[in-house]
C-alpha positions, 0 to 999 in steps of 0.5 A: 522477496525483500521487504518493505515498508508500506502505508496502508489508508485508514480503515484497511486494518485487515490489509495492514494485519495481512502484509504485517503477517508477510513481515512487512512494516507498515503503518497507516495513514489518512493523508498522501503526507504521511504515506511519503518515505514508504516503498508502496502504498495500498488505497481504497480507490485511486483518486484524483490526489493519487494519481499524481502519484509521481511525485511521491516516487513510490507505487500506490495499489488500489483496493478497489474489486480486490479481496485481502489476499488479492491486494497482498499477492499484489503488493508483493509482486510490485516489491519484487519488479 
């Protein structure tokens, strides 16, 4: 598996330890701008702003109904399509 790096929104900060520990970067954002550059992005819910996700030419992963483990395992099957 390769890896990545990844924009995880704040406060998912046990999302970021949980991808950081896989041996991901990643950083936090609060805005799609500071998400730009990332392989995939992992957000509470999918709103309005991100589905226009095209534009930004990388996955986005909604958090909604997902434990930490499930969003990880997740992630990790996206990196490795």
């Amino acid at each position: 598996m390769k890896l990545a790096k990844i924009a995880v929104e704040t406060p998912l900060e046990d999302v970021k330890q949980a991808l950081e520990e896989k041996g991901h970067e990643v950083i936090m954002f609060t805005n799609e701008e500071e998400a730009k550059g990332s392989n995939l992005a992992v957000v509470r819910t999918l709103s309005e702003t991100v589905a226009d996700a095209e534009q930004f030419g990388f996955p986005f992963v909604s958090m909604e109904g997902m434990s930490v483990d499930e969003i990880v395992e997740d992630v990790e099957q996206r990196l490795n399509r």
